[in-house]
C-alpha positions as CSV (number, residue, x, y, z in Angstrom):
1,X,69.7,-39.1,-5.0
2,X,71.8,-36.1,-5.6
3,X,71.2,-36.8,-9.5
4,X,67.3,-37.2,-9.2
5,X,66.5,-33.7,-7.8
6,X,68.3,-31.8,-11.1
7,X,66.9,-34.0,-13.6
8,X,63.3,-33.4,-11.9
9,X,64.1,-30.1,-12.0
10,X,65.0,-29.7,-15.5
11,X,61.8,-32.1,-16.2
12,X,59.5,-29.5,-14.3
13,X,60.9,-27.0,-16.5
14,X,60.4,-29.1,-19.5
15,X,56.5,-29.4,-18.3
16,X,55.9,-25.5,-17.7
17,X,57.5,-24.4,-20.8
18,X,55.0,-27.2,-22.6
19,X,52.3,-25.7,-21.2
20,X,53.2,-22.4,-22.2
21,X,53.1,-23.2,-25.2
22,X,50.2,-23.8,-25.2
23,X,48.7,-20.9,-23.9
24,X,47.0,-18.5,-26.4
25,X,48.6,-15.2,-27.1
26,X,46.6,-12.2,-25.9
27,X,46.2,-8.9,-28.2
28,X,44.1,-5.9,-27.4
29,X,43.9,-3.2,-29.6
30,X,42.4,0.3,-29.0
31,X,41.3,3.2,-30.2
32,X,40.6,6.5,-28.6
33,X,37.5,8.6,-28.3
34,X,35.4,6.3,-30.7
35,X,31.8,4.6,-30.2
36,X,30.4,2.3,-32.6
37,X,30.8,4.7,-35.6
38,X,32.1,1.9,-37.4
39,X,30.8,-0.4,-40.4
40,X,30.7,-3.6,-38.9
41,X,28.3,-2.1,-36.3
42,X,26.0,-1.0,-38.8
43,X,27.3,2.2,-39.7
44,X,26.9,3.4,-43.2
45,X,28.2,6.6,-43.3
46,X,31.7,4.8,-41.4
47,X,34.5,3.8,-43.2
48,X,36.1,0.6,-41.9
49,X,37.1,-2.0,-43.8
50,X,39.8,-4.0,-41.8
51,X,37.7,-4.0,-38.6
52,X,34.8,-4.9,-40.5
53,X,36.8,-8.0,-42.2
54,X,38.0,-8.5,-39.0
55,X,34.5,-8.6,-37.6
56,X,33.3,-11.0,-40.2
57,X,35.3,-13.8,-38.9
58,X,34.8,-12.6,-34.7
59,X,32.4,-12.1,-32.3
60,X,30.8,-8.5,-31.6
61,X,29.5,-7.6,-28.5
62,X,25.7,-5.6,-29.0
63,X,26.3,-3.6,-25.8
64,X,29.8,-2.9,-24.4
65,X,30.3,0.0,-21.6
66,X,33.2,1.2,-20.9
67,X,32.2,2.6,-17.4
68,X,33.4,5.9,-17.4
69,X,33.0,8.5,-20.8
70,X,36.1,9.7,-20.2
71,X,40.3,8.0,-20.9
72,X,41.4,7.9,-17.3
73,X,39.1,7.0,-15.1
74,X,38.5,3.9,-18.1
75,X,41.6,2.7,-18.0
76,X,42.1,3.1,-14.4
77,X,38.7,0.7,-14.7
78,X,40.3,-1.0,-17.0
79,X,44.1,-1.5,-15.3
80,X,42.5,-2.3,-11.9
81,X,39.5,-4.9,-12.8
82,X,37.9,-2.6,-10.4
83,X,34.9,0.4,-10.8
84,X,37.3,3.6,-10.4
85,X,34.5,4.6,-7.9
86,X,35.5,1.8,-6.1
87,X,39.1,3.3,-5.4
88,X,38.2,7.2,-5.2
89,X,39.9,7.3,-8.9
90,X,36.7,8.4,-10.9
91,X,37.6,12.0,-11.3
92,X,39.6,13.3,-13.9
93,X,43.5,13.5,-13.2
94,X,43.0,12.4,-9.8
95,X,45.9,10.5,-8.9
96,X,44.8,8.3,-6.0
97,X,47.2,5.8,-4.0
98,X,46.3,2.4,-4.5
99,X,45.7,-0.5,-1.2
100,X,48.9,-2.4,-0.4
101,X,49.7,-5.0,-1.9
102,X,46.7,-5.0,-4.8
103,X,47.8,-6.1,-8.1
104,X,47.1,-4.6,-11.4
105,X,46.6,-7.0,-13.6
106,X,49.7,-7.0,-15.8
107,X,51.5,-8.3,-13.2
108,X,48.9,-10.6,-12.4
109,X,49.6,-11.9,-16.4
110,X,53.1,-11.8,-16.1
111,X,53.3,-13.7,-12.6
112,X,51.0,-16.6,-15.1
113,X,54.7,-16.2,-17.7
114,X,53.4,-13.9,-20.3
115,X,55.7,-11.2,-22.0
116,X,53.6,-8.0,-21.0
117,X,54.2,-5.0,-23.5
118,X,51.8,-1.7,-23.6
119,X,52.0,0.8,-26.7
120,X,51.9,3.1,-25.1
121,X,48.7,4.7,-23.4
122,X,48.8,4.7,-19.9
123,X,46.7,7.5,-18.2
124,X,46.2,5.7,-15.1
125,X,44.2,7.9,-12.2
126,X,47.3,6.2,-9.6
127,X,49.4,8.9,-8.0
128,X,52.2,5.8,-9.0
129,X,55.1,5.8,-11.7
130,X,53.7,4.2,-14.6
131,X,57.1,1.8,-14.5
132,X,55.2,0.4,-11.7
133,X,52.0,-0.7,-12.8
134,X,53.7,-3.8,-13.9
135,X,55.0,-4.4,-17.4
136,X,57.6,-5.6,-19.1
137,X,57.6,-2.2,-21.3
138,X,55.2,0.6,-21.9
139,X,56.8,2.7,-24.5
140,X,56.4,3.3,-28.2
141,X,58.7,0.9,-29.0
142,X,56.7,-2.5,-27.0
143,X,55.7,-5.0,-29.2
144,X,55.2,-8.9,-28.6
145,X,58.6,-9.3,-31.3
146,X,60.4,-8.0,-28.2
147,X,60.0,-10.8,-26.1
148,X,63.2,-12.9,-24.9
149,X,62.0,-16.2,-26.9
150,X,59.0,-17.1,-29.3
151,X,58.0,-19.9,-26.3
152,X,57.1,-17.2,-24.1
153,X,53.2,-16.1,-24.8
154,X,52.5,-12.6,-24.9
155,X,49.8,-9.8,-24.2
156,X,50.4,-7.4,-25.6
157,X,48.1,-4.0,-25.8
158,X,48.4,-1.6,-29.1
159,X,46.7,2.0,-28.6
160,X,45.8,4.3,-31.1
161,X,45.0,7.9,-30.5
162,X,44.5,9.4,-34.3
163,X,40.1,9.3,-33.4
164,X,41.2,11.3,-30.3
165,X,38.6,14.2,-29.6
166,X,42.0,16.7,-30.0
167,X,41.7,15.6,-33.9
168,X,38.5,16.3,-34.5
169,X,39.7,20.0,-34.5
170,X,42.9,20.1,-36.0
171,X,42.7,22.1,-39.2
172,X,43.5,22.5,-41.6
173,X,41.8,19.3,-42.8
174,X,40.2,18.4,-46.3
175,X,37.5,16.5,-45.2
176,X,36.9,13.2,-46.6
177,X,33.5,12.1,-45.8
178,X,31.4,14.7,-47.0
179,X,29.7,16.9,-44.5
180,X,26.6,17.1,-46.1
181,X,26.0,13.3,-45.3
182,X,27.1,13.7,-42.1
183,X,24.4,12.0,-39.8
184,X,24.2,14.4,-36.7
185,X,22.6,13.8,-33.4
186,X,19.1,15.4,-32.8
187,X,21.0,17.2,-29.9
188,X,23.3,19.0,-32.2
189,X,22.0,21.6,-34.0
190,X,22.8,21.6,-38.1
191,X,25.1,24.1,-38.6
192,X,28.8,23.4,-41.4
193,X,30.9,24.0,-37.9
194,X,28.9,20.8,-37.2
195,X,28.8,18.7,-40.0
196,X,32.0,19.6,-40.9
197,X,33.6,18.4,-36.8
198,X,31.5,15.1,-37.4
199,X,33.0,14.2,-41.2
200,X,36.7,15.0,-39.6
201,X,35.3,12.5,-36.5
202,X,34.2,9.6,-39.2
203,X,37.7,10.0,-41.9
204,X,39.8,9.9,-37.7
205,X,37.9,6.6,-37.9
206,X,39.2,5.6,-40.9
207,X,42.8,6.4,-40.0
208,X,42.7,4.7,-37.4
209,X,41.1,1.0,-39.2
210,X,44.1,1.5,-41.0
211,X,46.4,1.5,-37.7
212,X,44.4,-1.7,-36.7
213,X,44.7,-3.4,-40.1
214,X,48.6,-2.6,-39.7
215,X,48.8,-4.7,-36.6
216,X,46.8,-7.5,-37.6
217,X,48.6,-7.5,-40.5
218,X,52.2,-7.9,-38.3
219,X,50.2,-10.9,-36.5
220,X,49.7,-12.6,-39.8
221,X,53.3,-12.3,-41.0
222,X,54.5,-13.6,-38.1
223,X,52.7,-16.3,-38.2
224,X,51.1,-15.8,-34.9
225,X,47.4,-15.3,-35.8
226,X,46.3,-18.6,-35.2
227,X,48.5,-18.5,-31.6
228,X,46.6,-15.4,-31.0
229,X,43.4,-14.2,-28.7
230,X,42.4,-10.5,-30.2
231,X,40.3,-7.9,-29.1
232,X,39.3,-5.1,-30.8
233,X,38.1,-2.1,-28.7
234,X,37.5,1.4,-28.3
235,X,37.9,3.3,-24.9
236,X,34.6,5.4,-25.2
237,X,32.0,7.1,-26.8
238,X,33.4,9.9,-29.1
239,X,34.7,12.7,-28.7
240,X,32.3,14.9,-29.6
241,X,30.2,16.8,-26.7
242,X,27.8,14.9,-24.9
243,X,29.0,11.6,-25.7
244,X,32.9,12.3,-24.5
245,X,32.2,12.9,-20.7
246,X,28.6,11.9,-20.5
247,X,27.7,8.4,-19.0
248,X,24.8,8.2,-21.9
249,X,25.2,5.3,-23.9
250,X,26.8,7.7,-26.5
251,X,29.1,8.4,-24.4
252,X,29.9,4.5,-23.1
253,X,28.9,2.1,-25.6
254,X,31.8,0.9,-27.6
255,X,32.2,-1.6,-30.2
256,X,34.1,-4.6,-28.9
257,X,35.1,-7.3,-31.0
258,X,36.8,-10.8,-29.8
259,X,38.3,-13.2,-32.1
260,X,39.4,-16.6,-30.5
261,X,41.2,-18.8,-33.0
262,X,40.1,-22.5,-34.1
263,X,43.2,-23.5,-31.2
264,X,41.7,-22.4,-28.6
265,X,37.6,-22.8,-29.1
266,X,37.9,-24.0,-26.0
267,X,38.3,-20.9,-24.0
268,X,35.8,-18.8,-26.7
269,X,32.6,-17.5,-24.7
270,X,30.0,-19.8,-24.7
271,X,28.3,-18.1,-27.8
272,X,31.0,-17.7,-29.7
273,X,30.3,-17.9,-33.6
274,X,32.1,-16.3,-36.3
275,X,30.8,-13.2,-37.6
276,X,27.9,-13.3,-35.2
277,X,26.8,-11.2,-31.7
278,X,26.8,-11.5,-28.4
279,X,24.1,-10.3,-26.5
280,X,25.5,-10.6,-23.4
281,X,26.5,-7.4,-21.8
282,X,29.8,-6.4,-21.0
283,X,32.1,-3.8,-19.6
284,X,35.6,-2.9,-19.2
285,X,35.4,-3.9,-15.6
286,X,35.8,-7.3,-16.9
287,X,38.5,-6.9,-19.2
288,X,41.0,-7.8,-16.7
289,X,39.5,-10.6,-15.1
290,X,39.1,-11.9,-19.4
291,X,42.4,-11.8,-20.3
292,X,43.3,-13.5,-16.8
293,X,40.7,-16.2,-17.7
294,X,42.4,-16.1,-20.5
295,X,45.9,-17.0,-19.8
296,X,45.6,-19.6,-16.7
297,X,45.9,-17.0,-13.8
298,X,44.1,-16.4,-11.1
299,X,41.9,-13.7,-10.6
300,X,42.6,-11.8,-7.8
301,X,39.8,-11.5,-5.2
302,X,39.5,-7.6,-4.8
303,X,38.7,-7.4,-8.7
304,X,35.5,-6.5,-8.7
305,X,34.7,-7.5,-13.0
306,X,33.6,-10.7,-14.1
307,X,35.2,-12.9,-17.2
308,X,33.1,-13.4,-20.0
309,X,35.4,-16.1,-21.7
310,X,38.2,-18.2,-20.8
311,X,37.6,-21.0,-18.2
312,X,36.7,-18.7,-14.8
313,X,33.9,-17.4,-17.1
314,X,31.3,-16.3,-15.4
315,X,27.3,-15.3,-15.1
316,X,26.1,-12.9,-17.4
317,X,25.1,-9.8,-15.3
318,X,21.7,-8.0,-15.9
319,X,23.0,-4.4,-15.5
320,X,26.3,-2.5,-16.9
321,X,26.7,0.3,-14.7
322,X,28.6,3.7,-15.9
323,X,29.5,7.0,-13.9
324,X,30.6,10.6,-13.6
325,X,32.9,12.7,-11.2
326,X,34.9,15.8,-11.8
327,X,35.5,16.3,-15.5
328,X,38.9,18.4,-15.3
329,X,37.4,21.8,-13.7
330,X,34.1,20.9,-13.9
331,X,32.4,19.1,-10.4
332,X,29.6,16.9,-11.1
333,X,28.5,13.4,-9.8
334,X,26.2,10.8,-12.5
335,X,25.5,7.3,-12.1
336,X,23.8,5.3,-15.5
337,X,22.7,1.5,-15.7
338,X,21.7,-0.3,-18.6
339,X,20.1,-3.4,-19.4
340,X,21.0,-2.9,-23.0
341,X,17.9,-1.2,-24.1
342,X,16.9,1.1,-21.4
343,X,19.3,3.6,-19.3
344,X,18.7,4.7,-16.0
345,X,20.6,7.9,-15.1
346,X,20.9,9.3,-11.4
347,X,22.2,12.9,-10.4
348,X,23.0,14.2,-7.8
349,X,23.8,17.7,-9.0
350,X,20.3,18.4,-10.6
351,X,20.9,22.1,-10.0
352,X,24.0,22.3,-12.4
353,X,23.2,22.2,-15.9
354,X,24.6,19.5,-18.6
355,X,27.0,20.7,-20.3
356,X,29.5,23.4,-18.4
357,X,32.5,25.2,-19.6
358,X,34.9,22.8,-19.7
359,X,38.3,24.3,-21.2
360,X,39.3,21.6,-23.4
361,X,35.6,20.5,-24.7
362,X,35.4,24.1,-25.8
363,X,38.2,24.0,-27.8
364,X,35.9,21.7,-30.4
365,X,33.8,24.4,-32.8
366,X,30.8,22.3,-32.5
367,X,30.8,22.9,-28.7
368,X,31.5,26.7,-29.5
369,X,28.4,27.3,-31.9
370,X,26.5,25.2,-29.9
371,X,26.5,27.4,-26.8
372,X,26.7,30.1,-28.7
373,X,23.3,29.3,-30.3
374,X,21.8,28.4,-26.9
375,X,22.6,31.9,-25.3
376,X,21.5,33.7,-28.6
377,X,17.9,31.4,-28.0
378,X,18.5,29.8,-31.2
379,X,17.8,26.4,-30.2
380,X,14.8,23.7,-30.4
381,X,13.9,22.2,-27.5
382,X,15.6,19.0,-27.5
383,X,19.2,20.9,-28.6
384,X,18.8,23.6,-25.4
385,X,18.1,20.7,-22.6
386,X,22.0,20.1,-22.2
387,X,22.8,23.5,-21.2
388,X,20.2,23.7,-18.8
389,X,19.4,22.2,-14.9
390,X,19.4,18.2,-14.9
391,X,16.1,16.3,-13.6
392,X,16.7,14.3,-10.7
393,X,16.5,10.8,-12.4
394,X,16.3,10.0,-16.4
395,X,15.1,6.7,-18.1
396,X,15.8,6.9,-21.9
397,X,14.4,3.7,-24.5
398,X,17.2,3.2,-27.0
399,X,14.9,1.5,-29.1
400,X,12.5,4.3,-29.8
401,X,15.2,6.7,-28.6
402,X,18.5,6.3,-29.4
403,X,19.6,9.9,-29.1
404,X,18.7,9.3,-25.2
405,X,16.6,12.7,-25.3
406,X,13.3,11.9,-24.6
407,X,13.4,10.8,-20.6
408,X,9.9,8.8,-20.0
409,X,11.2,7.9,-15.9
410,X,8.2,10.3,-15.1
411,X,5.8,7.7,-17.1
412,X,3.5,5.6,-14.8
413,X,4.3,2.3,-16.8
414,X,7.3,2.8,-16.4
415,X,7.3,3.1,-12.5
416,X,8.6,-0.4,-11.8
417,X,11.7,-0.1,-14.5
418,X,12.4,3.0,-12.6
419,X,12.7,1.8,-9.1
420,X,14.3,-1.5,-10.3
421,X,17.3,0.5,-12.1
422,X,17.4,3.2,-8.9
423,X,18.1,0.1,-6.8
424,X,20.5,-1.6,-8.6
425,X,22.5,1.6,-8.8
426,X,21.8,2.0,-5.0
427,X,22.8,-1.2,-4.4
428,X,25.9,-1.4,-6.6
429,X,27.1,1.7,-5.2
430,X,27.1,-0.4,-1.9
431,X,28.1,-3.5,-2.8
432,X,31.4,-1.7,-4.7
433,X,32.0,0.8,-2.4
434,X,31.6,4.0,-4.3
435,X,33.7,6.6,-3.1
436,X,32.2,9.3,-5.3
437,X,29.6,9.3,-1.8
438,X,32.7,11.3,-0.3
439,X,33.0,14.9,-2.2
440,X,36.4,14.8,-3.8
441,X,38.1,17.2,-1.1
442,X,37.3,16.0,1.9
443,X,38.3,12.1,0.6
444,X,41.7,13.5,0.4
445,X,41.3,15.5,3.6
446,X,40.0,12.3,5.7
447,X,42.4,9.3,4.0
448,X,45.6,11.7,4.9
449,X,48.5,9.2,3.6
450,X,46.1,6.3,3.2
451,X,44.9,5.1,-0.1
452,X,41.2,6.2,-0.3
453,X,39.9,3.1,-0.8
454,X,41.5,1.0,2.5
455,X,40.1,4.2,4.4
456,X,37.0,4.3,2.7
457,X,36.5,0.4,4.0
458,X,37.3,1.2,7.5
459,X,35.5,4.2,8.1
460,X,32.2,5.1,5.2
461,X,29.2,3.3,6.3
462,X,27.7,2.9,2.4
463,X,24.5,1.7,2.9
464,X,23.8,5.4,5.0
465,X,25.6,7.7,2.8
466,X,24.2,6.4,-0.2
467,X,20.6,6.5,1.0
468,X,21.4,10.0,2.0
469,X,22.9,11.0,-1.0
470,X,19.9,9.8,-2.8
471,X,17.0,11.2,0.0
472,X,19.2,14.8,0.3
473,X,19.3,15.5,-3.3
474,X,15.8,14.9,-4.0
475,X,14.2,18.0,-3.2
476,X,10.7,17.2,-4.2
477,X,10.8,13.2,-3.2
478,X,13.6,13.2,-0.5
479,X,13.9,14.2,3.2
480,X,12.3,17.2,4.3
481,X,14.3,20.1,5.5
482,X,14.0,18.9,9.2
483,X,15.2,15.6,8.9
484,X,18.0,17.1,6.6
485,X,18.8,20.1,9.3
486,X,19.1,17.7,11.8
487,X,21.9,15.5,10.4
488,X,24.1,19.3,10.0
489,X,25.3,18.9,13.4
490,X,26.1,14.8,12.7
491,X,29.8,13.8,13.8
492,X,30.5,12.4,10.2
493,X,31.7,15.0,8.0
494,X,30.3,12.9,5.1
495,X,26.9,13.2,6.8
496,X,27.2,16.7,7.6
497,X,28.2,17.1,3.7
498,X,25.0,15.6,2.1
499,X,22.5,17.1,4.7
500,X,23.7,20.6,3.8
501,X,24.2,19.8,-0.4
502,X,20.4,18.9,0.6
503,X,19.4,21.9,1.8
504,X,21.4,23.6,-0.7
505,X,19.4,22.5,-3.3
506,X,15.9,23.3,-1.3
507,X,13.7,26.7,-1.3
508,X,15.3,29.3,1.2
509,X,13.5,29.3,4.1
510,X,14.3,30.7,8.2
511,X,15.4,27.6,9.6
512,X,17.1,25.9,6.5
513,X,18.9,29.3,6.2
514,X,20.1,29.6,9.4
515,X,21.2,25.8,9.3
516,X,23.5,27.1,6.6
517,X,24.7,29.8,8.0
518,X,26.4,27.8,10.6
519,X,27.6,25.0,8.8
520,X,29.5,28.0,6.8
521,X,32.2,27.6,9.4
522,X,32.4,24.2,9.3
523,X,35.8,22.2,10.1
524,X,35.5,20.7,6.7
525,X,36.1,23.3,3.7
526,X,33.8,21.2,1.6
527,X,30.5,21.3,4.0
528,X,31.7,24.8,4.6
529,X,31.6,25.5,0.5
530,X,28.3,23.2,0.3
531,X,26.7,26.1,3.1
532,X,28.1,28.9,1.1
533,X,26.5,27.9,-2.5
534,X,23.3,27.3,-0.9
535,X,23.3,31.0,0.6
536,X,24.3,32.6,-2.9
537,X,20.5,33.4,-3.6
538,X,19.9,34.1,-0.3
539,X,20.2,38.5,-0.1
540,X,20.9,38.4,3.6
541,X,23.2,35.8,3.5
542,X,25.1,36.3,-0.1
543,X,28.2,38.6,0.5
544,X,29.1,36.8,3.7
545,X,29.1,33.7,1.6
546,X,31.0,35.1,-1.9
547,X,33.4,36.2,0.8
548,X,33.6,32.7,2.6
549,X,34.1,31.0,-0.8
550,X,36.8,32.9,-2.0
551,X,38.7,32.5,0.8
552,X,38.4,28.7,0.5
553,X,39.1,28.8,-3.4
554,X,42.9,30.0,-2.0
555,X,44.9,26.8,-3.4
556,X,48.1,28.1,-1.0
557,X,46.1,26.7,1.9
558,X,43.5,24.8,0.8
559,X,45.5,22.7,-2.3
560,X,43.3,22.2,-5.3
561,X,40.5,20.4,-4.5
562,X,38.5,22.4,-2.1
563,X,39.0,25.5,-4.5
564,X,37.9,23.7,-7.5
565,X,34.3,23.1,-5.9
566,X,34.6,26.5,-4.1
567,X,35.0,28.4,-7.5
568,X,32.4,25.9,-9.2
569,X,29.8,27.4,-6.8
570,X,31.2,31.2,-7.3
571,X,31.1,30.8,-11.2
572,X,27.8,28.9,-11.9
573,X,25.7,30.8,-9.0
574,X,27.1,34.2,-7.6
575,X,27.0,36.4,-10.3
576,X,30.0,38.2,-9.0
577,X,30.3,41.9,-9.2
578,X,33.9,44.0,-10.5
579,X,35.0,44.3,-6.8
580,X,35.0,40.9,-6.3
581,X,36.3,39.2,-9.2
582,X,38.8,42.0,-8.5
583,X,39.7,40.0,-5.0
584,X,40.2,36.5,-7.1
585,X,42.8,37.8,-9.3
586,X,44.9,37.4,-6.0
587,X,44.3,34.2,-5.5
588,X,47.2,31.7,-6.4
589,X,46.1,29.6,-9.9
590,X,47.8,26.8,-8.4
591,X,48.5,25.1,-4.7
592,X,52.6,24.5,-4.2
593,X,51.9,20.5,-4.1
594,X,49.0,20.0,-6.7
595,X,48.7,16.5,-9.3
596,X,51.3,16.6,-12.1
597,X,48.2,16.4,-14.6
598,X,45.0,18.6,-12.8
599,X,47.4,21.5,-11.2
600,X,45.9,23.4,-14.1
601,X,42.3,23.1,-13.0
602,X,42.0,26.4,-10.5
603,X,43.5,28.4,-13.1
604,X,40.8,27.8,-15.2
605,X,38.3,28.4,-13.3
606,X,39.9,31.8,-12.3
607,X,39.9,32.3,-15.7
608,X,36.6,31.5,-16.1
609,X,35.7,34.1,-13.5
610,X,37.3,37.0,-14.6
C-alpha cells in the first residue's frame, strides 16, 4: 500500500493539470476615460478599426454601466464584485478597510490555478498595499508570457490610459480629427476650445485601438487566440465634463465587447453570436463574478454582481444602477437606474448645483470657457442647467433624448416609471447596503478601526435611513419640518444627520431655526456642519455659524473629512467677507494622518476660498 498512495497522487495531479488545460484563458483589456465613441458602436466620427474588426467577430453589449463615472470607485466596483457603496468606497480617494477575510477576486482566480497578471492600473479605494489585492504581478512588465508553464491558464488584465481625461488637454497637439466635424453635446456650447478638446478626445481614441490591436495581435502570435476568453472594455464615460463624474449614461455607459472562441461555446452567454448584440444589461459589478464563471471558481457569497456567461450564469436583471459621492473636493451624493432606455436620477443635494469647481475638471479648456460663458450669461438654456441647483429627481428618454437634458419625471404619464425607478433605487440601496446613507465623516468617525462595511451591517438600520434620506431631502414632497425637528434630538447620529440636512434645505422659519441652532453643537462635526450651512442665510444666525464652520474645517483636529464638507458649505453658500477668509489662511491645508491620494483635498478648497 505504501506504493498506491504516490502513484494516486501523481494521477490526481495528472487529472487537475488535464483539466487546466482545458480551461479558457481570460483577457480583459481597458481603456480609460472612454464611452462608446467608437466605430463599432456606431460612431462615425470615431476612428477604430481593430476594435471594430474585433467587434465583427464578438458580441457587444447595447447597455454596459460601469457603476460609478469616475476610475476608482469603478475598479474598486470592479476588484470587489461588490457596489463601492456597498463598502463605504464610493468616494474619490477614499481608502476604506475591507471585512476580514473577503476575497477580491484575483485571488479568488488564482485559488481556481490561473496565472493572474495586471498591467498595471490599480486605483483601488482600499486603504491596503496594492501587493495585496491578490496577484501574481501588477506592474508594467505583467503579461500572461510570464507565467511559470504554457499549462497554466491565465487572466490576465491589459490597461491603457492614452484616452485618459489628462490627454484631452495636453498641447501642443495637431489635431487629427478635424474639429469642425466634431459632434458636440447639446450641453456644450460651440466654441474651437470645444471642438478642438473633443477632436483631441476622438484621435486619444484612436491611439488607444491601436494599444488594443497591439495586444490582440501578441494573442495571435502566440498562438493563444483560440485558448483565449477576451473582453474589451472601457472604465467610463469620457472624460470630458458631465460625462466624467456624472452617473448620466454619458458618464456610465461603456462599450463592452466579449469574444468567446469556437473552444469554449460552451461557456458563451446564452445569446452569443458573432458580430451581433446583446441586449441584456450589464455592469461592472458582474465582471468579477464573469470571469469566476469563467474559469471554474466559485463565486464567493458577499459578491454582490451577477455572471452573465460562463456556467453560474445568471438572470438578466431589469435595472443597472450607477452612483455619486465625493468627487475629490467636491461633496455630492447621486443615485441613477437604467432600464436601458430610460434613467432615473435621485439627489440628495438638490441645493448644490451640477457642476462645481473641481480642481482637476478645470484644468480641461472646455470646462474653463464653459463656466466662463455661464457667469458672463452667455448660455442657452439647456447649456446653463449644469451650473445651476439640481431638481430633486430626473427621468431622461435616451431615445428621444440622448443628451439626457430634457427631464420629463414631472410628466403625469410618466408617474408610474417614476415611482417604479425611485423604488428600485430605494430598495437596492437596502438590499446592498449603501453606505453613502452615512455622510463620509462621520462613517469614519463611527467604524473607528473597523472596516465601514462590517460596522455598517451591525449598526445602520437601511430600510430607516434611506426612507429618511429620501423624505428629508424632499423639501416640497418630504416630511414636514416637525416630523424632521423631531428626529434632531434622535440617539442615532445618522438620524440626527438627515433630519437637520432636511431642514437645511427648507425655508427659514422660528422653530426650524432654532432646531439648528442647537444641533450646531452637536457631538458629531458633520450634524454640527449640516446645522451651520442651513443657518448661512439666516441674518441672525450667519456669523455664529461661518465661525462654527471654520473651526470645524481645522484638518489638525478634525482630519480631512469633516473639513472637506465644512469648507463645501463656507465656499458654495457664505459669501465670506476679507476678515474671514483672512481667519482660513490659518487653517492647516492638510490633517498630520490624511489618505496618501485625497490629503490634497482641503487645500483646495482653501484655495478655493481665498
Amino acid at each position: 500500500m505504501k506504493f498506491l498512495f504516490p502513484t494516486l497522487a501523481i494521477f490526481v495531479i495528472a487529472i487537475t493539470q488535464a483539466q487546466a488545460a482545458e480551461r479558457p484563458n481570460i483577457l480583459w483589456i481597458t481603456s480609460e476615460d472612454n464611452g462608446p465613441e467608437i466605430g463599432c458602436y456606431g460612431d462615425t466620427y470615431a476612428d477604430t478599426p481593430n476594435i471594430d474588426a474585433f467587434a465583427e467577430k464578438s458580441l457587444r453589449y447595447r447597455t454596459c454601466w460601469s457603476n460609478a463615472p469616475v476610475c476608482a470607485p469603478a475598479r474598486t466596483t470592479i476588484i470587489s464584485g461588490m457596489y463601492a457603496t456597498s463598502l463605504g468606497g464610493q468616494h474619490m480617494r477614499s481608502g476604506v478597510k475591507i471585512p476580514v477575510g473577503m476575497k477580491l477576486y484575483p485571488e479568488v482566480l488564482r485559488e481556481a490555478g490561473y496565472y493572474c497578471t495586471n498591467n498595471n492600473k490599480t486605483d483601488y479605494n482600499f486603504n491596503i498595499p496594492n501587493d495585496d489585492v491578490g496577484w501574481n504581478d501588477s506592474s508594467k512588465k505583467a503579461h500572461w508570457r510570464n507565467r511559470p508553464d504554457k499549462e497554466t491558464p491565465f487572466f490576465s488584465v491589459f490597461n491603457f490610459t492614452v484616452s485618459h481625461e489628462s490627454k484631452i488637454r495636453v498641447r501642443p497637439h495637431t489635431p487629427v480629427h478635424d474639429p469642425a466635424k466634431a459632434p458636440l453635446p447639446s450641453y456644450h456650447p460651440d466654441t474651437p476650445e470645444v471642438r478642438r478638446d473633443w477632436a483631441q478626445y476622438y484621435d486619444k481614441v484612436t491611439e488607444m485601438d491601436g494599444d488594443v490591436g497591439r495586444v490582440l495581435t501578441q494573442l495571435e502570435k502566440d498562438g493563444l487566440a483560440d485558448s483565449t476568453i477576451v473582453f474589451y472594455y472601457g472604465d467610463h464615460g469620457s472624460g470630458m465634463p458631465r460625462s466624467k463624474r456624472w452617473p448620466f449614461d454619458s458618464g456610465l455607459r461603456v462599450p463592452m465587447v466579449l469574444h468567446v472562441p469556437e473552444k469554449f461555446k460552451d461557456l458563451a452567454p446564452a445569446d452569443y453570436a458573432a458580430g451581433g448584440w446583446s441586449e441584456r444589461l450589464v455592469a461592472f459589478v458582474d465582471l468579477a463574478p464573469t470571469a469566476i464563471s469563467l474559469a471554474g471558481g466559485e463565486i464567493p457569497a458577499n459578491m454582490q454582481g451577477v455572471a452573465f456567461a460562463g456556467l453560474q450564469a445568471g438572470e438578466p436583471k431589469k435595472y443597472l444602477f450607477g452612483f455619486r459621492g465625493r468627487m475629490d473636493e467636491r461633496i455630492d451624493m447621486v443615485r441613477s437606474c437604467t432600464d436601458g432606455r430610460y434613467v432615473y436620477m435621485r439627489h440628495f443635494y438638490p441645493e448644490r448645483p451640477y457642476l462645481k469647481h473641481v480642481s482637476y475638471m478645470f484644468e480641461t479648456p472646455t470646462t474653463q470657457v464653459w463656466k466662463r460663458m455661464f457667469d458672463a450669461g452667455e448660455l442657452n438654456e439647456t447649456q446653463a442647467k449644469f451650473w445651476m441647483p439640481k431638481p430633486v429627481e430626473e427621468l431622461f428618454d435616451l431615445e428621444s433624448d440622448p443628451d439626457e437634458t430634457i427631464n420629463i419625471a414631472a410628466l403625469p404619464e410618466n408617474a408610474a416609471r417614476v415611482e417604479q425607478m425611485r423604488s428600485a433605487i430605494k430598495q437596492h440601496m437596502i438590499e446592498t447596503g449603501d453606505i453613502g446613507l452615512v455622510p463620509e465623516a462621520e462613517m469614519h468617525r463611527l467604524a473607528g478601526d473597523m472596516a465601514p462595511r462590517t460596522w455598517s451591517q451591525e449598526h445602520v438600520d437601511f430600510a430607516k435611513i434611506s426612507e429618511l434620506a429620501m423624505a428629508a431631502t424632499d423639501a416640497k414632497n418630504g416630511w414636514s419640518n416637525e416630523e424632521l425637528i423631531g428626529l434632531v434630538a434622535d440617539a442615532d447620529p445618522v438620524v440626527r444627520w438627515w433630519a437637520v440636512r432636511g431642514l437645511a434645505i427648507r425655508d427659514s422659519s422660528a422653530d426650524r431655526n432654532s432646531a439648528l441652532t442647537g444641533a450646531m453643537s452637536d457631538d458629531s462635526p458633520s450634524v454640527a456642519i449640516a446645522a451651520c450651512d442651513g443657518l448661512l442665510n439666516s441674518q441672525s444666525d450667519r456669523d455664529a455659524a461661518v465661525a462654527r464652520l471654520t473651526k470645524l474645517a481645522n484638518a489638525n483636529q478634525y482630519g480631512t473629512y469633516a473639513p472637506i464638507a465644512a469648507l463645501n458649505s463656507l465656499d458654495m453658500n457664505a459669501n465670506l467677507d476679507k476678515t474671514e477668509k483672512s481667519q482660513l489662511v490659518e487653517l492647516p491645508r492638510k490633517a498630520k494622518s490624511s489618505p496618501s491620494r485625497g490629503g490634497e483635498y482641503v487645500g483646495r478648497l482653501l484655495d478655493d476660498l481665498k
